[in-house]
C-alpha positions as a Markdown table, in Angstrom:
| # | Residue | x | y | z |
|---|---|---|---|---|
| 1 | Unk | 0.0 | 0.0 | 0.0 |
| 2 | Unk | 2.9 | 2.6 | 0.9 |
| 3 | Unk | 4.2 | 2.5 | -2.4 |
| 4 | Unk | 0.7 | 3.6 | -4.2 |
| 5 | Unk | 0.6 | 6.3 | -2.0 |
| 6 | Unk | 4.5 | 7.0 | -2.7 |
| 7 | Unk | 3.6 | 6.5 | -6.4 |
| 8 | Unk | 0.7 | 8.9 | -6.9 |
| 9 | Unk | 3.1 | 11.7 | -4.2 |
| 10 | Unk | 5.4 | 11.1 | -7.6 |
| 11 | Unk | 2.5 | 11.8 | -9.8 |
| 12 | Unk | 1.4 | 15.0 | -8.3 |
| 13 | Unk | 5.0 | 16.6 | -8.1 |
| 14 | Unk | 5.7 | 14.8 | -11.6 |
| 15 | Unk | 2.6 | 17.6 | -12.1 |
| 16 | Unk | 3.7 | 20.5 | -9.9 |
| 17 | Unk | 7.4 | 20.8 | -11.5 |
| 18 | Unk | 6.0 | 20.0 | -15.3 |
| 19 | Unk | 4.0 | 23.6 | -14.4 |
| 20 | Unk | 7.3 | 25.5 | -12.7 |
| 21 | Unk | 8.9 | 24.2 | -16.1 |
| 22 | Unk | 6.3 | 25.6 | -18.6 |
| 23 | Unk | 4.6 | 28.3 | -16.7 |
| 24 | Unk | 8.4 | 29.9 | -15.3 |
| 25 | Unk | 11.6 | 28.2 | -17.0 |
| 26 | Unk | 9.7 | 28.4 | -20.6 |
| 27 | Unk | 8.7 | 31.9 | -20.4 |
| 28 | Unk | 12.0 | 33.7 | -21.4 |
| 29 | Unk | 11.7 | 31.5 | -24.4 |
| 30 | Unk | 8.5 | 32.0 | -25.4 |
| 31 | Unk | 9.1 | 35.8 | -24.8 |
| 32 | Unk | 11.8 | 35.8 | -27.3 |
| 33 | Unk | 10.0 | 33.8 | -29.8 |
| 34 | Unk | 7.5 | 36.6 | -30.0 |
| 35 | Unk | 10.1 | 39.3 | -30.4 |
| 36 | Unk | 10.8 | 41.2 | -33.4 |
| 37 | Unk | 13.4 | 42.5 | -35.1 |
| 38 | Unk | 12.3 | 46.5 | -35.0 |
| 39 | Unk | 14.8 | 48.6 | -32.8 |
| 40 | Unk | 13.7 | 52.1 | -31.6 |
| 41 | Unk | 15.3 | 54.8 | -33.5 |
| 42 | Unk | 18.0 | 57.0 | -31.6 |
| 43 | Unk | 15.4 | 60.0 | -30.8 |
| 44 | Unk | 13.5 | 57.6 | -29.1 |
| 45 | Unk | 16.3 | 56.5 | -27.0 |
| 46 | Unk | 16.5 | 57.8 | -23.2 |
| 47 | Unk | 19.5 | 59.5 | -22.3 |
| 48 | Unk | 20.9 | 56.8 | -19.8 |
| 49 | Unk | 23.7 | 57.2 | -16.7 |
| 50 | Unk | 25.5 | 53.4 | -16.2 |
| 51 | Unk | 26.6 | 53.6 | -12.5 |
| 52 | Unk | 29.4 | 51.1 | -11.6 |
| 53 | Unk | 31.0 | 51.0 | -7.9 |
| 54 | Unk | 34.7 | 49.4 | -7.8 |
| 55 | Unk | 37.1 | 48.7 | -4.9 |
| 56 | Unk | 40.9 | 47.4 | -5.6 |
| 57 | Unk | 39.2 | 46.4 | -9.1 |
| 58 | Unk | 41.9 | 47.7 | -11.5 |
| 59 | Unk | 42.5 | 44.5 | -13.6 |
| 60 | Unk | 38.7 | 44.1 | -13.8 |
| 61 | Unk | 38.0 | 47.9 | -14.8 |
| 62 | Unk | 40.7 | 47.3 | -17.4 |
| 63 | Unk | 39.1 | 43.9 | -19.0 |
| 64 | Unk | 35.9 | 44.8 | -18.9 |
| 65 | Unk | 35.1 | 48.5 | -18.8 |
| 66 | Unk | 36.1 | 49.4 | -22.3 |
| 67 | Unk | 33.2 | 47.0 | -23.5 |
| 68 | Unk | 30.8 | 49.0 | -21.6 |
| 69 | Unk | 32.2 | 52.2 | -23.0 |
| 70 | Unk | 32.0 | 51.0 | -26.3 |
| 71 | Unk | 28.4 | 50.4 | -26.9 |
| 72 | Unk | 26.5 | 51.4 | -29.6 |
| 73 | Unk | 23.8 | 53.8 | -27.4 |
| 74 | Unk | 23.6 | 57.4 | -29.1 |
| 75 | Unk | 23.4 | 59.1 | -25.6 |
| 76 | Unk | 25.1 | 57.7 | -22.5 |
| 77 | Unk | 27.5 | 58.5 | -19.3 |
| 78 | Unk | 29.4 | 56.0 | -17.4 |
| 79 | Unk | 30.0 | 57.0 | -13.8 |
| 80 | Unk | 32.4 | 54.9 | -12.1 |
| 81 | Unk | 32.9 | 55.2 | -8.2 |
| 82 | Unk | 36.0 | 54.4 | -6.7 |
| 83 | Unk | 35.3 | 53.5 | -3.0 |
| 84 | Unk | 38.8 | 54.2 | -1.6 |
| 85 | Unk | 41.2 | 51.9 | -3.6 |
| 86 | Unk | 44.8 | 51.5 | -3.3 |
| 87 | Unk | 45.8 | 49.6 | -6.9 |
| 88 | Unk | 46.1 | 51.1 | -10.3 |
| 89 | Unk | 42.7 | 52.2 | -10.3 |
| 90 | Unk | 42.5 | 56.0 | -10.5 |
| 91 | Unk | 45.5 | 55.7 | -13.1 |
| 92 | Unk | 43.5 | 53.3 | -15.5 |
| 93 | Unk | 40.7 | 55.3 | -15.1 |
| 94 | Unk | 42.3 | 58.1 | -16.3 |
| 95 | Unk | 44.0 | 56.4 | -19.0 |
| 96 | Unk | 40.1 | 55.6 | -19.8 |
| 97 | Unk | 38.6 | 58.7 | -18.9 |
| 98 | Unk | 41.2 | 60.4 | -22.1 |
| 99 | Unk | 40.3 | 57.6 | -24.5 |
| 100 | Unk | 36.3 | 58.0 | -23.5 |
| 101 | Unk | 35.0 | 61.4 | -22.8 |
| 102 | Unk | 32.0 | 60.1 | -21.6 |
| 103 | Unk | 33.4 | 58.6 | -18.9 |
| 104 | Unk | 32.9 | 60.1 | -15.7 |
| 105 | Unk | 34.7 | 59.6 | -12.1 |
| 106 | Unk | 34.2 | 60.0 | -8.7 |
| 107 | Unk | 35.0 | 58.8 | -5.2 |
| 108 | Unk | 33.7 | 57.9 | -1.7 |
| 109 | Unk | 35.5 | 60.2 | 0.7 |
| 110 | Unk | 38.0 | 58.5 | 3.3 |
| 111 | Unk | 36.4 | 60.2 | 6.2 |
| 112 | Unk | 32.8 | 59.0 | 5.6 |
| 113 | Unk | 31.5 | 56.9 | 8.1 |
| 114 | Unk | 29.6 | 53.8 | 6.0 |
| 115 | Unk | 26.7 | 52.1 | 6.6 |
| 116 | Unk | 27.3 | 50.0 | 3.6 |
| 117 | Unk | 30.1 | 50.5 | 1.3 |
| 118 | Unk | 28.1 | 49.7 | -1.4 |
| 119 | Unk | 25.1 | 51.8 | -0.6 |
| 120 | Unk | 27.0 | 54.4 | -0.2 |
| 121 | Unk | 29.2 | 54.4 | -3.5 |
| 122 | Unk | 25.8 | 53.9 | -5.4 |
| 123 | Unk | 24.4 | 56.9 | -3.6 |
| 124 | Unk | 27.1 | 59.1 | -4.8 |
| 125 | Unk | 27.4 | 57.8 | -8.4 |
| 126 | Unk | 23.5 | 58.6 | -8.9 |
| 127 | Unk | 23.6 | 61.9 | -7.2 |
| 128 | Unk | 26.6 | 62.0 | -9.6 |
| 129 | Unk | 24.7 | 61.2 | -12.8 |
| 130 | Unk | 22.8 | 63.3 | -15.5 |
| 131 | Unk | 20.7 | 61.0 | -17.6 |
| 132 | Unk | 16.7 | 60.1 | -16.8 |
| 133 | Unk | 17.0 | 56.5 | -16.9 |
| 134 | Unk | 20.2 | 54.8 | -14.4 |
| 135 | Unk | 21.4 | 51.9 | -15.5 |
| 136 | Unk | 23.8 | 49.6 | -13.2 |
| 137 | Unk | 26.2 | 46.6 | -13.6 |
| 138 | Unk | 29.9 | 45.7 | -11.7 |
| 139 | Unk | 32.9 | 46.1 | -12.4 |
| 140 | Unk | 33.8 | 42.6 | -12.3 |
| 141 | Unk | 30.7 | 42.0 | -15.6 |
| 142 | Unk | 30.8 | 42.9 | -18.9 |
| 143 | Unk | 28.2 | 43.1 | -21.8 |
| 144 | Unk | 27.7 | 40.4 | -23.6 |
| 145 | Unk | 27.6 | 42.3 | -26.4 |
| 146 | Unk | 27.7 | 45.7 | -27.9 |
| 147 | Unk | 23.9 | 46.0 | -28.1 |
| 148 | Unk | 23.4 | 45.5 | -24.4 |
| 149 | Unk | 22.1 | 49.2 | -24.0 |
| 150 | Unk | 20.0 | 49.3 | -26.3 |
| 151 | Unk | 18.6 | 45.7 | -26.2 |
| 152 | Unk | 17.7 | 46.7 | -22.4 |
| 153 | Unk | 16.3 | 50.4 | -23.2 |
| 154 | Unk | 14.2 | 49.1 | -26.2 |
| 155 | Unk | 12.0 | 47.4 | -23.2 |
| 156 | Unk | 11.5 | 51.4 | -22.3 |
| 157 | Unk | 10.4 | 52.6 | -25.5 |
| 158 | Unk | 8.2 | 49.8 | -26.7 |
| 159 | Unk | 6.6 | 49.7 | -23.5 |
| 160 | Unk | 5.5 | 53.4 | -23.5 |
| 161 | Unk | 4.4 | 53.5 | -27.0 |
| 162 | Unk | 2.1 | 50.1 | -26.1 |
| 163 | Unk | 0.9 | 50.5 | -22.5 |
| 164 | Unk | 0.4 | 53.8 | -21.5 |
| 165 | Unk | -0.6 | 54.0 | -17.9 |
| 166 | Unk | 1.2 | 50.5 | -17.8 |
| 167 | Unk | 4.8 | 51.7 | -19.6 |
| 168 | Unk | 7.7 | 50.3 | -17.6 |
| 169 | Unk | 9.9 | 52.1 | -14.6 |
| 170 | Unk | 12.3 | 49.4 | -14.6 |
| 171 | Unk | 14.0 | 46.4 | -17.0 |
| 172 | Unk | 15.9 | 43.7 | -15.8 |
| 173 | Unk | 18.4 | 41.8 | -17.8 |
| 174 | Unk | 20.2 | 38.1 | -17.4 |
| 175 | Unk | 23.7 | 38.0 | -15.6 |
| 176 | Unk | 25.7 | 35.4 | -16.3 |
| 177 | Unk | 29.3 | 33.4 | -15.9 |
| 178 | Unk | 32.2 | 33.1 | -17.7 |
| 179 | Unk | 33.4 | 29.8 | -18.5 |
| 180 | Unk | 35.5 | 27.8 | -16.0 |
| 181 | Unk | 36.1 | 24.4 | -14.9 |
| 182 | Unk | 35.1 | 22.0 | -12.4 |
| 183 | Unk | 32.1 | 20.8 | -10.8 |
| 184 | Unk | 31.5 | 23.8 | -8.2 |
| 185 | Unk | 32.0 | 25.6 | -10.9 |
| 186 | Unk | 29.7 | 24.2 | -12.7 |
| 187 | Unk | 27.1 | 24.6 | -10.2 |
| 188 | Unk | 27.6 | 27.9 | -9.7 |
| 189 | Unk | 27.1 | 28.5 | -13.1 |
| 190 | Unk | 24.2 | 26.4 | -13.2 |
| 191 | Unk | 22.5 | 28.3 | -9.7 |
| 192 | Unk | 22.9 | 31.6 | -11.5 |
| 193 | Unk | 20.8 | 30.7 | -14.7 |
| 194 | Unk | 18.4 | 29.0 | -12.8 |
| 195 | Unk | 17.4 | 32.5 | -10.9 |
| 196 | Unk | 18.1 | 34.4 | -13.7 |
| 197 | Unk | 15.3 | 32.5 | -15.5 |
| 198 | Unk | 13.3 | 32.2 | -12.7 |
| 199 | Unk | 13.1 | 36.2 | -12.6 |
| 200 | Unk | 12.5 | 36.8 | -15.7 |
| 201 | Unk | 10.0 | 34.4 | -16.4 |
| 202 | Unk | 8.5 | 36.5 | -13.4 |
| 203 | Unk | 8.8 | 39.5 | -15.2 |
| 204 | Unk | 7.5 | 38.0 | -18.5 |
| 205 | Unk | 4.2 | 37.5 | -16.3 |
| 206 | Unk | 4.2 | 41.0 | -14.9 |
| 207 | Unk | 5.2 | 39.0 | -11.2 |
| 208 | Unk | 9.1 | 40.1 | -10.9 |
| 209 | Unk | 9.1 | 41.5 | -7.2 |
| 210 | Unk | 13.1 | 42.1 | -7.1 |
| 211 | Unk | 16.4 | 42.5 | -9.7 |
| 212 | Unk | 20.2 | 42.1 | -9.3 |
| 213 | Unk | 22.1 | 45.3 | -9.7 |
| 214 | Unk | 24.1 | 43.4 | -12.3 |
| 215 | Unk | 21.9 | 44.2 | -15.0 |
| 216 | Unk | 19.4 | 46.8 | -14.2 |
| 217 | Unk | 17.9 | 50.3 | -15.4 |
| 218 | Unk | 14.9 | 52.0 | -13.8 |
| 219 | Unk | 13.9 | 55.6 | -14.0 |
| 220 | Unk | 16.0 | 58.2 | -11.8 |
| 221 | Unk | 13.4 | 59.6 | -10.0 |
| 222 | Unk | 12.6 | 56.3 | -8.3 |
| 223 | Unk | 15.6 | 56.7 | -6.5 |
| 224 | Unk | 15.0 | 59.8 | -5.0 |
| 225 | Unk | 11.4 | 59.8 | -4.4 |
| 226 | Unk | 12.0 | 56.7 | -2.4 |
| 227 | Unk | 14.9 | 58.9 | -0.4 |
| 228 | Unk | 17.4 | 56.1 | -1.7 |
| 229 | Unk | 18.2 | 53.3 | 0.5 |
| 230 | Unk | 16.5 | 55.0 | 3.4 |
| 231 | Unk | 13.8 | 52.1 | 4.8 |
| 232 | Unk | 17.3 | 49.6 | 4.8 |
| 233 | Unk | 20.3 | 51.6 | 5.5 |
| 234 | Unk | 20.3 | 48.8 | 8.9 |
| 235 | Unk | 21.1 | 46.0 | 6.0 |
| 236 | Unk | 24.6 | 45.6 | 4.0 |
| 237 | Unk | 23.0 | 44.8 | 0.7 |
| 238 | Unk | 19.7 | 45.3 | -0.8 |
| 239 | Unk | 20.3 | 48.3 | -3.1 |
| 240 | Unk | 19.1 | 46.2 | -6.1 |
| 241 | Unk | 16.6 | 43.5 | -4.8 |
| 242 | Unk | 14.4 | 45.2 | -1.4 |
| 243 | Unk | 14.9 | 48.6 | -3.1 |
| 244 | Unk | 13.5 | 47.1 | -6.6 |
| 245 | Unk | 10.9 | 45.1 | -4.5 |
| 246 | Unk | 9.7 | 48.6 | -2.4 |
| 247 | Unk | 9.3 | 50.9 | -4.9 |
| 248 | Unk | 8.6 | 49.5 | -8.4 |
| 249 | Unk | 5.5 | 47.5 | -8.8 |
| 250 | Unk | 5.8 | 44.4 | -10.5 |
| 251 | Unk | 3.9 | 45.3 | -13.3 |
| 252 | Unk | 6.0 | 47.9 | -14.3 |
| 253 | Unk | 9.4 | 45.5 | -14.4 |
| 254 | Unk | 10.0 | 44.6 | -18.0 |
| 255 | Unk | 12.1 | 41.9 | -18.9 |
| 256 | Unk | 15.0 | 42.1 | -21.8 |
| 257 | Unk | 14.8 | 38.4 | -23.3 |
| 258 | Unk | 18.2 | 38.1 | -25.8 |
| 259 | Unk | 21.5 | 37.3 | -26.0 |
| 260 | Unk | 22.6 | 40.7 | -26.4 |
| 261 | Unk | 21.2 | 42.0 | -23.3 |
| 262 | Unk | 22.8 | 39.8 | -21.5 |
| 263 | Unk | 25.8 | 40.2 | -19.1 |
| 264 | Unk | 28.9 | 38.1 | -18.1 |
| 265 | Unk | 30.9 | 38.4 | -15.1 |
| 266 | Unk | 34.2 | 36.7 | -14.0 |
| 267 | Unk | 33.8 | 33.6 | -11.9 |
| 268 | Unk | 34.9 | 34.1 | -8.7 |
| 269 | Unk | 36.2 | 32.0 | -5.9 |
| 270 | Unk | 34.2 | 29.3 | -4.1 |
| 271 | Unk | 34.4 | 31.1 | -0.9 |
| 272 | Unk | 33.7 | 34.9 | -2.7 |
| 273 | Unk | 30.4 | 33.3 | -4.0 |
| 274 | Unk | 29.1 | 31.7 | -1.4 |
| 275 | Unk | 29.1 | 34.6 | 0.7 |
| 276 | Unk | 27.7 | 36.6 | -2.1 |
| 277 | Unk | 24.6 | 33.5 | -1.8 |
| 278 | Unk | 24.6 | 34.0 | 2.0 |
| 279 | Unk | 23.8 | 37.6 | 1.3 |
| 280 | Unk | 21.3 | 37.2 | -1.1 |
| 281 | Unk | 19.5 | 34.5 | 1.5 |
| 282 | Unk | 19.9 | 37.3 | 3.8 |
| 283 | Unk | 18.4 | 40.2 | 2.2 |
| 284 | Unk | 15.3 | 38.3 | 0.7 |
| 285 | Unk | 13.8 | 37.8 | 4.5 |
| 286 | Unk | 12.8 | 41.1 | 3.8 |
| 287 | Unk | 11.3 | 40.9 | 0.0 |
| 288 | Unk | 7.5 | 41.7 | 0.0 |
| 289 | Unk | 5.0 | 39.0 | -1.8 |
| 290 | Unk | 4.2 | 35.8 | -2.4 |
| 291 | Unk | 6.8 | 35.4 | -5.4 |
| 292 | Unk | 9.8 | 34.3 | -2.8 |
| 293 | Unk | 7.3 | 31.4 | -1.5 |
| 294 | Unk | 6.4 | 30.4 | -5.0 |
| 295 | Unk | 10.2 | 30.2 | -6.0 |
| 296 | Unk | 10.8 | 28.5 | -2.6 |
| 297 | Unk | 8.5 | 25.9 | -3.4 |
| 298 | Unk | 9.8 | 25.4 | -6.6 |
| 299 | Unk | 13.2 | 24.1 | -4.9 |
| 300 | Unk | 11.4 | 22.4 | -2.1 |
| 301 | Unk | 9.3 | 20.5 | -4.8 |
| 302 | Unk | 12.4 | 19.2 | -6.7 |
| 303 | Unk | 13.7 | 17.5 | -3.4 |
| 304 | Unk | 10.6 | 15.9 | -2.6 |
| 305 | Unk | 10.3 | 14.5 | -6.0 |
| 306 | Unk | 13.9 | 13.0 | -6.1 |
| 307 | Unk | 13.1 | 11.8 | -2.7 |
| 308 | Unk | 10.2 | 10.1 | -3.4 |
| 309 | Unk | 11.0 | 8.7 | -6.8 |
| 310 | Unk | 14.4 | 7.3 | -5.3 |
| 311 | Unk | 12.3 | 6.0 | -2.3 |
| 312 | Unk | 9.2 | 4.0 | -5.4 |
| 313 | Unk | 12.5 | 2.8 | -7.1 |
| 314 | Unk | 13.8 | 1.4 | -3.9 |
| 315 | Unk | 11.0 | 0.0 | -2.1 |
| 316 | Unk | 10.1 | -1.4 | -5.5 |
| 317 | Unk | 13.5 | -3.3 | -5.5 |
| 318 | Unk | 14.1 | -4.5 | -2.0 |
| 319 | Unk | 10.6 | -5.6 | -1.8 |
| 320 | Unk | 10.0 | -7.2 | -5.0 |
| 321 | Unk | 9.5 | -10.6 | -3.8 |
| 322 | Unk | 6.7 | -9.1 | -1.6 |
| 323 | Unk | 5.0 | -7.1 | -3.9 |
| 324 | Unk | 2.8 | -7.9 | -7.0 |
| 325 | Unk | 3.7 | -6.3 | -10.0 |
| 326 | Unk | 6.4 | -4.4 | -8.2 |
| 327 | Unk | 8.2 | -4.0 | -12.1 |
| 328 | Unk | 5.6 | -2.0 | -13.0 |
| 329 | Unk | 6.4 | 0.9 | -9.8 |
| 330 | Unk | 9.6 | 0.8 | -11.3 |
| 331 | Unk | 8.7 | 1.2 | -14.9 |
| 332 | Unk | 6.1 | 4.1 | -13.6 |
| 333 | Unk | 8.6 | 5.6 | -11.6 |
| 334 | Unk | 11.6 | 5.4 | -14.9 |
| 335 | Unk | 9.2 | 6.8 | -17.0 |
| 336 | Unk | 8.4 | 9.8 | -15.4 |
| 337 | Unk | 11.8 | 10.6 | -14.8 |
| 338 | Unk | 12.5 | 10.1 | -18.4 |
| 339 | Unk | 9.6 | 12.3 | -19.3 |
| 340 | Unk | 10.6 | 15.0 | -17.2 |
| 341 | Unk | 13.8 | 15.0 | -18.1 |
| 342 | Unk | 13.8 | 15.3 | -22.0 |
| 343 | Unk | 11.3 | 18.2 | -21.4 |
| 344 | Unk | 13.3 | 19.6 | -19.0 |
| 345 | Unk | 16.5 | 19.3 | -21.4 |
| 346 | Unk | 14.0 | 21.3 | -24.2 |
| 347 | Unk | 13.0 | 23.7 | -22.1 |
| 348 | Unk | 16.5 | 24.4 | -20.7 |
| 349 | Unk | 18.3 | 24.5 | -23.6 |
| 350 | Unk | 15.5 | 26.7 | -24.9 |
| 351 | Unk | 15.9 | 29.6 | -22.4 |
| 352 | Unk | 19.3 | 29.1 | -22.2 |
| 353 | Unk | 20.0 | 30.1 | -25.6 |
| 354 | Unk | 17.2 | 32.9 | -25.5 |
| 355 | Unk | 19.0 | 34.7 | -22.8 |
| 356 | Unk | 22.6 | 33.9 | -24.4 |
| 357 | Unk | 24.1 | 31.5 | -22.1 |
| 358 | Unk | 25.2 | 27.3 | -22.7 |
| 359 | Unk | 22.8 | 24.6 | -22.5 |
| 360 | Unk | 23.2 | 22.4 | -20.2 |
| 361 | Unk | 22.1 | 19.2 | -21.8 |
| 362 | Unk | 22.5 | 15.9 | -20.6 |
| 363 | Unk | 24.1 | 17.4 | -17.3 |
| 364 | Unk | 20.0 | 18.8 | -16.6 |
| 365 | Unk | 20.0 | 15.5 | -14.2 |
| 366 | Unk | 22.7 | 15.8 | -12.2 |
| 367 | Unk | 22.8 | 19.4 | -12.0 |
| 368 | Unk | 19.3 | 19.6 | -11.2 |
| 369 | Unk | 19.9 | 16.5 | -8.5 |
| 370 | Unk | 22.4 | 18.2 | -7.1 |
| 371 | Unk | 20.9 | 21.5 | -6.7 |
| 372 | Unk | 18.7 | 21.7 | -4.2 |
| 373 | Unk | 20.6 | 20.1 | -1.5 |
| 374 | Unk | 23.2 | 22.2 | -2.5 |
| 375 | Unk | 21.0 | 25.2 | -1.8 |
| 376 | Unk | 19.4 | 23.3 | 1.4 |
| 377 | Unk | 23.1 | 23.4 | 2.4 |
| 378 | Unk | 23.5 | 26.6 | 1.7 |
| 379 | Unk | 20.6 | 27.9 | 4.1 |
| 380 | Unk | 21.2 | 25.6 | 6.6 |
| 381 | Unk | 25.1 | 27.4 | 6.7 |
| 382 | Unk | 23.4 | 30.8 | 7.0 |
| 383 | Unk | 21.1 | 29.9 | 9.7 |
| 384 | Unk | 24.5 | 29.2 | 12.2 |
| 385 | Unk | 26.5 | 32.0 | 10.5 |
| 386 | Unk | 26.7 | 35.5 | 12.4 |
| 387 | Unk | 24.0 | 37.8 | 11.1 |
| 388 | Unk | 25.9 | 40.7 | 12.1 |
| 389 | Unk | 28.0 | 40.8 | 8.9 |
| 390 | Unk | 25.1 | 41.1 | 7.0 |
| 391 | Unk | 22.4 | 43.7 | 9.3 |
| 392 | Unk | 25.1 | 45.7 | 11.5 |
| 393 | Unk | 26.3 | 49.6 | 10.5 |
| 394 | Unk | 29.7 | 49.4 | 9.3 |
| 395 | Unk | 31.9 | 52.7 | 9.7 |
């Protein structure tokens, strides 16, 4: 009797995660299918202000920021924001700054007492800026493309000319990894396009409730209408997700579905990332609506059904001379796996390739195995870790 009722518990998540997979994972696809080919013209374009914070950065400003300055936007400023380095970095940005005059500089003073270092440097850069519309990535990212600007501010126009009342205040684009090796890496990799799909198949539904600062533009006066980071200077991060999910309603959040609005940024160390994670987990505590229980279940839905499938495939096994027809629990069992997976490897590869990034392919199973409890690992880690490093005022 157990395993009919372990069977049919495999059925119904079988169910849940085949909706999660068309209804979320599918939707950046299906976005870009119905995309055209029409750009904006350059009146149309809003003048734009890319804000970039960096700290003891130089051989990243020096890789990367030429191929922000060198997109193909009629009207743009790029305001970097040193926060107190003591590399190369004001001397490369001046060897920038007289190949690129519309690149603009300025600093985070020594004596200022910081709530967040970040927060701070971001506050200065957009009191710093000219344009309407701020735009924001790191320095450690670069554009996938030369279009990135445009493929990102085309979401503005389109939107105004087709929605009215509804036109969007902010558009969020895919961040991505560069290449690198191993299995952690891998995962990391593989952890990053799974929430960058999951927001913006949000977004494609008018749900998004949050955004990385990776890849972001929203309107100026957001910022200071909403006194900056006011409501959670007490918190180290949130500049881009609680400020995102406070003062821009969902609705209003367009997602930029294509390869060239997409961003890459240099993989980091094991140790760099997962306390980049651990402040992510620690910030989205404080994220309004039901979309971070949603995307919770989503993860809690996979474990349940790798559990229970595992436990059909097992009982079905070491009971076999017990159970009648116990082949057929196994074939059930196989054959929903299979199903899931070659759907699964569509959908994937699918999205992945709508948003720029590699398939995955026949590593969908054991990434996506291996995932969850990697992430259960990861919040189980947070809940014994010090939570001053991530809520205390830092001077």
């Amino acid at each position: 009797m157990m395993l009919y009722y372990l069977l049919a518990a495999v059925g119904l998540l079988f169910v849940i995660q085949l909706l999660y997979l068309f209804l979320l994972y599918n939707a950046p696809a299906r976005l870009w299918g119905k995309k055209t080919t029409d750009c904006p013209s350059a009146e149309n374009l809003p003048r734009l202000s890319l804000i970039i914070t960096t700290s003891n950065q130089d051989y990243l400003l020096q890789k990367n920021l030429p191929a922000v300055l060198e997109q193909d936007y009629p009207d743009f400023e790029v305001v970097v924001v040193d926060d107190n380095s003591t590399d190369e970095t004001a001397d490369i940005l001046q060897q920038l700054q007289n190949r690129y005059p519309h690149l603009r500089t300025t600093f985070v003073p020594p004596t200022s007492r910081r709530i967040s270092h970040r927060k701070l440097a971001l506050t200065l850069g957009i009191k710093a800026a000219t344009g309407d519309w701020l735009a924001f990535t790191d320095a450690d990212c670069h554009p996938a493309t030369n279009q990135w600007l445009r493929s990102l501010t085309a979401e503005i126009v389109n939107s105004s000319l087709s929605n009215g009342k509804n036109a969007a205040e902010a558009v969020i684009g895919y961040t991505g990894y560069e290449h690198s090796r191993g299995l952690a890496a891998l995962l990391r990799r593989f952890d990053t396009q799974l929430r960058g799909l999951r927001l913006l198949g949000l977004a494609a539904h008018g749900k998004a409730h949050m955004a990385y600062g990776t890849n972001l533009i929203y309107r100026r006066s957001i910022f200071f209408d909403a006194k900056g980071y006011s409501s959670h200077l007490n918190l180290e991060r949130g500049d881009d997700d609680i400020f995102v999910n406070e003062n821009i309603p969902p609705r209003s959040i367009r997602a930029a579905v294509s390869p060239d609005a997409a961003v890459l940024c240099t993989d980091t160390t094991r140790r760099h990332w997962r306390l980049e994670r651990m402040g992510r987990i620690a910030t989205h505590r404080h994220l309004h609506g039901i979309q971070r229980i949603v995307l919770g279940f989503d993860t809690l839905s996979r474990i349940l059904y790798i559990v229970a499938t595992l436990a059909v495939i097992a009982i079905a096994i070491v009971f076999r001379a017990s159970v009648s027809f116990w082949w057929i629990f196994l074939v059930a069992a196989f054959a929903l796996w299979a199903i899931r997976y070659v759907l699964s490897w569509f959908v994937w590869n699918r999205s992945a390739r709508a948003i720029g990034d590699t398939p995955y392919g026949s590593a969908i199973p054991l990434l996506e195995f291996l995932h969850p409890f990697w992430e259960f690992g990861l919040r189980l880690r947070y809940l014994f870790t010090s939570k001053q490093r991530y809520r205390r005022k830092q001077i």
